[in-house]
C-alpha positions, -999 to 999 in steps of 0.1 A, spaced: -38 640 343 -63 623 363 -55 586 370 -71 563 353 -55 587 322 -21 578 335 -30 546 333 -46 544 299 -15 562 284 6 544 304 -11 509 283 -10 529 253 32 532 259 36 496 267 14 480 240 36 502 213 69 489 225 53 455 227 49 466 190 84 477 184 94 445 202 76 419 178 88 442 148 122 438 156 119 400 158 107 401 119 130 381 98 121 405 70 131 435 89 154 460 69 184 470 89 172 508 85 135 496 101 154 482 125 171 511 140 144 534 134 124 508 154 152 503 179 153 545 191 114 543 187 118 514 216 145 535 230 120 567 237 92 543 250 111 530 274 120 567 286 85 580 287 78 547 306 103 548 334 96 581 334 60 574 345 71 550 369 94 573 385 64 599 390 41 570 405 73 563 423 78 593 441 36 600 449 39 565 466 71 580 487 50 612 495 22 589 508 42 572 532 56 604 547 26 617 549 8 586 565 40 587 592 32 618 603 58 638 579 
């Protein structure tokens, strides 16, 4: 995935748990919405971190690399 793709669906992933998140603050909200919104939020977050970790890790590689390791 080239990078400005990350980045795109890395937007994409944030807006929808933005999403989730102002859901969840509905006062209308059934309590079976709200868990199915809640492990929605859950698996966002995953593929989230998940993408940090990798941009993580590059950054780390850089580093070594730029110190001669």
């Amino acid at each position: 995935m080239a990078k400005g793709e990350a980045n795109a669906a890395y937007q994409v992933l944030s807006a929808e748990l933005d999403e989730v998140l102002a859901a969840l603050q509905s006062p209308d909200i059934t309590i079976d919405s709200a868990m199915a919104l809640y492990e929605r939020g859950l698996r966002l977050v995953e593929q989230l971190e998940g993408r940090i970790k990798v941009a993580e890790n590059k950054i780390t590689q850089l580093k070594l690399q730029a110190a001669g390791g």
